[in-house]
C-alpha positions as CSV (number, residue, x, y, z in Angstrom):
1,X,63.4,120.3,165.9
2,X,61.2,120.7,162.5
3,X,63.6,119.2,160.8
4,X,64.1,116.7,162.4
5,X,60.2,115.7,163.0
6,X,59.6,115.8,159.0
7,X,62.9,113.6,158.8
8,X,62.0,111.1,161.2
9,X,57.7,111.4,159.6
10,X,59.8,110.4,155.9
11,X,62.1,108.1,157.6
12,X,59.4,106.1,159.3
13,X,57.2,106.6,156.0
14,X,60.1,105.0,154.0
15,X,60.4,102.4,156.9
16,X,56.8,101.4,156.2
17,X,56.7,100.9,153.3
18,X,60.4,98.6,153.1
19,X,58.8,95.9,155.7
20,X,55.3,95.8,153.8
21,X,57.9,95.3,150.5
22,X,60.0,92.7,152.5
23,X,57.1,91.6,154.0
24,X,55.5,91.2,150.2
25,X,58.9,90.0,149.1
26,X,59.1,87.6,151.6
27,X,55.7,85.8,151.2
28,X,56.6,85.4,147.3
29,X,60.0,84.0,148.3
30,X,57.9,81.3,150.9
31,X,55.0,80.6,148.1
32,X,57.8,79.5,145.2
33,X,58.0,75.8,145.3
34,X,61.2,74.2,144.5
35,X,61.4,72.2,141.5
36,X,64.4,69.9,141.7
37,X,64.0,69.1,138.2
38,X,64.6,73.0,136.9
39,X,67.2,73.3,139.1
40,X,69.5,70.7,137.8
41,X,69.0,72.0,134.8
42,X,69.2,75.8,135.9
43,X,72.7,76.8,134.3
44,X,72.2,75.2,130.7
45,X,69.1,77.4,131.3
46,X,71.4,80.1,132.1
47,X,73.1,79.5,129.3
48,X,70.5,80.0,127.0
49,X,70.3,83.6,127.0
50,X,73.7,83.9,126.1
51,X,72.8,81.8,123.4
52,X,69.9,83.6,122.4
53,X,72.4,86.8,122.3
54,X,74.5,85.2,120.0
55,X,71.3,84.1,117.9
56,X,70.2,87.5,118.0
57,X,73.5,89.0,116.4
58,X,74.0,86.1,114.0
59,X,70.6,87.2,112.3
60,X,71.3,91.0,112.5
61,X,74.3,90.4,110.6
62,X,72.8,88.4,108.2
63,X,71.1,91.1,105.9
64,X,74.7,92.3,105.2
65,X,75.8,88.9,104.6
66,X,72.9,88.0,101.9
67,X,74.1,91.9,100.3
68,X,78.2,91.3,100.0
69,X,77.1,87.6,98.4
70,X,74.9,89.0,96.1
71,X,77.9,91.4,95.3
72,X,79.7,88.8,94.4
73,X,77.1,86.4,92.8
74,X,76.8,89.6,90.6
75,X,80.7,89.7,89.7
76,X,80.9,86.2,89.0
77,X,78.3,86.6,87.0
78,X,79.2,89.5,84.7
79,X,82.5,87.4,84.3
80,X,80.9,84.7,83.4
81,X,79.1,86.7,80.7
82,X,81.9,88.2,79.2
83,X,83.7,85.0,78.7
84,X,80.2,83.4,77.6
85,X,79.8,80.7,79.8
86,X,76.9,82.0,81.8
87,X,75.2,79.1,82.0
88,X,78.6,77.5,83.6
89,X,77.1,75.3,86.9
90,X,80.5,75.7,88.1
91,X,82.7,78.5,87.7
92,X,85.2,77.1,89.7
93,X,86.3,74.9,87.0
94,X,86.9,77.9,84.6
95,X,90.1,79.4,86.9
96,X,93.3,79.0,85.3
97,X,96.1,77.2,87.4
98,X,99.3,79.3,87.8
99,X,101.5,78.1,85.7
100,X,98.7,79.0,83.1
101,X,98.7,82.3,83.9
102,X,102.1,83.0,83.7
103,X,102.3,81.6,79.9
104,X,99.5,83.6,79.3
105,X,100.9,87.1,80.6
106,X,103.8,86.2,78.3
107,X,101.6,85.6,75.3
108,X,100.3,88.8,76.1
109,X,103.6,90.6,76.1
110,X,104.7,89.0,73.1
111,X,100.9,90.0,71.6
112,X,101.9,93.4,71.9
113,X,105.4,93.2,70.5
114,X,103.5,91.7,67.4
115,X,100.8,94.6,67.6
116,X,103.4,97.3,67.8
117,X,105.3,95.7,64.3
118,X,102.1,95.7,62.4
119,X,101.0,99.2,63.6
120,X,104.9,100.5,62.7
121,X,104.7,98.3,59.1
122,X,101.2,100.0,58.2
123,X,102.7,103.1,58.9
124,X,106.0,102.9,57.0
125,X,103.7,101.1,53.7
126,X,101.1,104.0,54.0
127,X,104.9,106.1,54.0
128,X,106.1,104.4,51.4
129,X,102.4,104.5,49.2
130,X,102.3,108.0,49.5
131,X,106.6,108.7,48.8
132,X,105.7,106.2,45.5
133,X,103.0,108.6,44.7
134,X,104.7,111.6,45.0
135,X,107.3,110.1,42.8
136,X,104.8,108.9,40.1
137,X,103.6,112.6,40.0
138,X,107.2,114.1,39.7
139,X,108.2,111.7,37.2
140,X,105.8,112.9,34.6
141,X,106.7,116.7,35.4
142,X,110.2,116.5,35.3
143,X,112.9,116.1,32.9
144,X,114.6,113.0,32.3
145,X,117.6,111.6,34.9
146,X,120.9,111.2,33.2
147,X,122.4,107.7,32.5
148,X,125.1,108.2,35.2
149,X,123.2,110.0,37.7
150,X,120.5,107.0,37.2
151,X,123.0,104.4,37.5
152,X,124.4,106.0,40.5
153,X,121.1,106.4,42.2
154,X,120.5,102.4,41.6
155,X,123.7,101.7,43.2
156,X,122.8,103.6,45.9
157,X,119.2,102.7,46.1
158,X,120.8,98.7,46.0
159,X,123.3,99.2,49.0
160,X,120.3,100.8,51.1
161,X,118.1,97.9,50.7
162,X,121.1,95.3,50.9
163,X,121.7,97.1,54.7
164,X,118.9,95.6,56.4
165,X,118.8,99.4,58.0
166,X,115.0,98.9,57.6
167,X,115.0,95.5,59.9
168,X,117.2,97.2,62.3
169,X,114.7,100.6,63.1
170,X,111.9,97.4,63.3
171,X,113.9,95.4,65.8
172,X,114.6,98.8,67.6
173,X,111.4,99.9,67.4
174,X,110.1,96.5,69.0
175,X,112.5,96.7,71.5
176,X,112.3,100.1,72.5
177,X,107.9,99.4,73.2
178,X,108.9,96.1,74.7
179,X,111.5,98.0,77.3
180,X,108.8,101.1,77.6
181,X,106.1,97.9,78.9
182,X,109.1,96.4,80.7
183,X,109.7,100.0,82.2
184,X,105.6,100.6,83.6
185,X,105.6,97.2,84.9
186,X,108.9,98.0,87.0
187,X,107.3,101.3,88.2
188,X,104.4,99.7,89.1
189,X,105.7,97.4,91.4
190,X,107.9,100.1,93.1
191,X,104.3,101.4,94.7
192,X,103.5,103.7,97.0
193,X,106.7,105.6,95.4
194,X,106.1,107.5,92.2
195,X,108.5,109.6,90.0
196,X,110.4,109.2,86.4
197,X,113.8,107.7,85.7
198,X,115.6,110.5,86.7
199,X,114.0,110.5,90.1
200,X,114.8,107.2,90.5
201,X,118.2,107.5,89.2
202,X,118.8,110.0,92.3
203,X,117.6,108.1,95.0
204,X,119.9,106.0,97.3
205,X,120.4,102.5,96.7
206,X,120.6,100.9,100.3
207,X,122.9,98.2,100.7
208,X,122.5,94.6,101.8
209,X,122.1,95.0,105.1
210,X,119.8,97.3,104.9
211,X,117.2,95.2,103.0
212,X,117.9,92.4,105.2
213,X,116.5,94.9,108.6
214,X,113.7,96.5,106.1
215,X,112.6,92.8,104.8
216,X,113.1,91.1,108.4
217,X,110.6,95.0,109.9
218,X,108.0,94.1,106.9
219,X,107.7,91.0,108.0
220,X,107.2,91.8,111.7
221,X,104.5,94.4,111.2
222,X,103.0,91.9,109.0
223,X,102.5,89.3,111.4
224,X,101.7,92.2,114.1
225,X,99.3,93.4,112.0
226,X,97.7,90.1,111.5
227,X,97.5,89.6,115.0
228,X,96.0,93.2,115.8
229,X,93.5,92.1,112.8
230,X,92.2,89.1,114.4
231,X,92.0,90.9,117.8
232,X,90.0,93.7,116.3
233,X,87.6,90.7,115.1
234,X,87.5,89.4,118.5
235,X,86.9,92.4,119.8
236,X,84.2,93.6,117.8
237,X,82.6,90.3,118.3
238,X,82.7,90.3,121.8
239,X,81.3,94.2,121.8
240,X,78.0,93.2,119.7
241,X,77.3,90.8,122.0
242,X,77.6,93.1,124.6
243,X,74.9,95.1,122.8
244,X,72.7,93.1,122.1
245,X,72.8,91.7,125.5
246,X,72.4,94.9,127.5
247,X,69.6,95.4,124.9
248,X,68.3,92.4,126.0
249,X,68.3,92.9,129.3
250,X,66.9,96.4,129.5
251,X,64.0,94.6,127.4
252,X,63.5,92.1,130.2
253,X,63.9,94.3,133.3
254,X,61.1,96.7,134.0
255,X,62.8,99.1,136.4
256,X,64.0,102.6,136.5
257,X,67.2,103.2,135.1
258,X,70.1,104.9,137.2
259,X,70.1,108.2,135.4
260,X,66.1,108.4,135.6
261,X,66.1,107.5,139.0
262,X,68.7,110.1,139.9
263,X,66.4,112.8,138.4
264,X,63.3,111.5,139.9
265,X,65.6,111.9,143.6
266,X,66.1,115.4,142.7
267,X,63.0,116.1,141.8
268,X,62.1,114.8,145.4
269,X,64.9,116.9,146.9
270,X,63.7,120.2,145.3
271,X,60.2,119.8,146.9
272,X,61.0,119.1,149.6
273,X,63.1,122.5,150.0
274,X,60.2,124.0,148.2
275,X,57.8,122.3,151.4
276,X,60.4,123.6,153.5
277,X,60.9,126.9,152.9
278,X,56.3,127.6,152.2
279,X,55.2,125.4,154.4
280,X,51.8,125.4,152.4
281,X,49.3,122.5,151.6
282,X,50.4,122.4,147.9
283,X,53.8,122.1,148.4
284,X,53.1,119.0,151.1
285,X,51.1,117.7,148.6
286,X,54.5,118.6,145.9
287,X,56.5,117.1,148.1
288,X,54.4,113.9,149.3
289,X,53.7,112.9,145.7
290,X,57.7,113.2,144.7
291,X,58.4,111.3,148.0
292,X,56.1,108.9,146.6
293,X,57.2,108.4,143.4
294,X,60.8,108.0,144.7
295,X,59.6,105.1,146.8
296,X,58.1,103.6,144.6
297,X,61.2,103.8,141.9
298,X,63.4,103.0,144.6
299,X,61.1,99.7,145.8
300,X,60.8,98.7,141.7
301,X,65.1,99.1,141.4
302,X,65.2,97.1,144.8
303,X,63.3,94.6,143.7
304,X,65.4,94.5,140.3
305,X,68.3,94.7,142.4
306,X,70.4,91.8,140.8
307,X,69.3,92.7,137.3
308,X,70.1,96.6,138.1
309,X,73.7,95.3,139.0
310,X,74.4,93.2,135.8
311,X,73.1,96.2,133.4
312,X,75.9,98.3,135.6
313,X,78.3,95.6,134.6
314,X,77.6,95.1,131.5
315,X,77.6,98.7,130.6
316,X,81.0,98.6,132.0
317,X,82.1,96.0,129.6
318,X,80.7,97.8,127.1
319,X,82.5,100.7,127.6
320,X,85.6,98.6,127.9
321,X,85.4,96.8,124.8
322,X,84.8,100.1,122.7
323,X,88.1,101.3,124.4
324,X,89.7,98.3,123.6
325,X,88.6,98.4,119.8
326,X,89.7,102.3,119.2
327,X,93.3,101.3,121.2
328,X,93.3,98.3,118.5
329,X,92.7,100.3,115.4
330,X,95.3,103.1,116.4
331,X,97.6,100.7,116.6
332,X,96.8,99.6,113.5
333,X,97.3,102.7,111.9
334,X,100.4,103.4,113.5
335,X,101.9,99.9,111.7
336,X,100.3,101.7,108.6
337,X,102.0,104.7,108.5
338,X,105.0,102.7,109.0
């Protein structure tokens, strides 16, 4: 019977002070007069805040957009100073068509054919200097040659040079750098595999029908990935402005939140089984204050009803979109690893 005279005393206390809130509520509903004018206009003003969520988000992300341009105002500029045109108004003018490029990668190749024949040609005349000088020392030591052995060392000294054998270890020299250049560029674009000749010379060659199904596979994780790319944009977009709006409207809403106001009901629950088991003055005056502390929170959240509810959603959404975004990216870098 105690019981259930305190329950019915908090009942009719929480009864009280609901009609004096509908009461208040209702009195505010009857003194709002209706502007026909706002109203037709009330959902482009709705509309607004999404816009000004959007607003918000485009000028958080514009610090890191000013930072990657002035990355690469930076780079452009460094080029532009190593090819001395930093003064150039418009860079864009300076880039070389394709077909430009490609005749320049070949002068480049055949650069380095010409670099490797003069390095080989100053090494064999530094050779040859230093065989002459040898010879010029020996000469005065030694005795004289005999007129048969000389003329048979001319002979031989003019069928050496009349056997081009020195144009031949040129030309083989040049080809062999030109094949080794050849050779890096090959292994190069054989990436992500890696190994020598004879690693290469072991593997497999697959035949036609297999590079048809791996060609047609690359090009359908391609395009999956592109499309997994675009909806990881899409999704991150949509999950900032999630944020920002849930950020926006905690800002706006002054009411307890749902975790708060769980703990201040607890708090309320635990004094009054503190009241309930004393049965002293300071725990009625415990449990009064908790009682009305949760009234109060729970008249502020009920007055914040609608508000309360579309926090709850978008917290939700929220949630949803982050689980979206990670199930994106694995997928992602499952097409990776394949």
């Amino acid at each position: 019977v105690a019981d259930m005279i305190e329950t019915d005393a908090s009942l009719r206390t929480r009864l009280s002070a609901s009609e004096d809130e509908l009461e208040r509520v209702t009195t505010k509903i009857a003194s709002v007069d209706v502007d026909e004018a706002i109203l037709t206009i009330s959902e482009r003003v709705r509309g607004l805040a999404d816009r000004k969520v959007r607003h918000v988000s485009a000028g958080l992300d514009l610090p890191s957009r000013r930072t990657e341009l002035q990355i690469l105002d930076n780079a452009v500029a460094a080029c532009l100073a190593a090819l001395g045109r930093s003064s150039e108004p418009g860079p864009a003018k300076l880039l070389l068509p394709a077909a430009t490029i490609g005749a320049v990668r070949t002068m480049i190749e055949q650069r380095s054919g010409i670099v490797t024949g003069v390095r080989v040609a100053r090494e064999e005349a530094a050779a040859a200097a230093n065989a002459f000088q040898a010879a010029r020392e020996r000469v005065g030591e030694e005795r004289a040659v005999p007129e048969p052995a000389r003329a048979r060392l001319v002979s031989a000294l003019s069928t050496a040079r009349a056997s081009g054998h020195l144009r031949e270890i040129n030309a083989a020299r040049e080809a062999t750098d030109g094949a080794a250049i050849r050779w890096q560029a090959a292994i190069a674009r054989l990436h992500p595999w890696s190994g020598d000749a004879q690693a290469l010379a072991r593997l497999a060659i697959p035949n036609a029908g297999q590079l048809g199904a791996w060609k047609a596979l690359a090009a359908e994780l391609a395009k999956s990935r592109g499309v997994l790319c675009e909806r990881v944009a899409e999704q991150q977009g949509n999950h900032d402005m999630l944020a920002a709006r849930l950020n926006a409207l905690r800002a706006s809403v002054d009411a307890t939140g749902d975790d708060a106001a769980g703990a201040i009901r607890r708090a309320r629950d635990e004094a009054w089984a503190r009241h309930r088991g004393d049965l002293t003055g300071n725990t009625a005056d415990e449990f009064a204050a908790a009682l009305a502390r949760d009234d109060s929170v729970a008249a502020g959240r009920l007055a914040n009803a609608r508000e309360l509810v579309e926090i709850r959603s978008t917290n939700r959404n929220l949630a949803e979109a982050a689980a979206n975004i990670a199930h994106t990216r694995d997928q992602l870098a499952r097409i990776g690893s394949d």
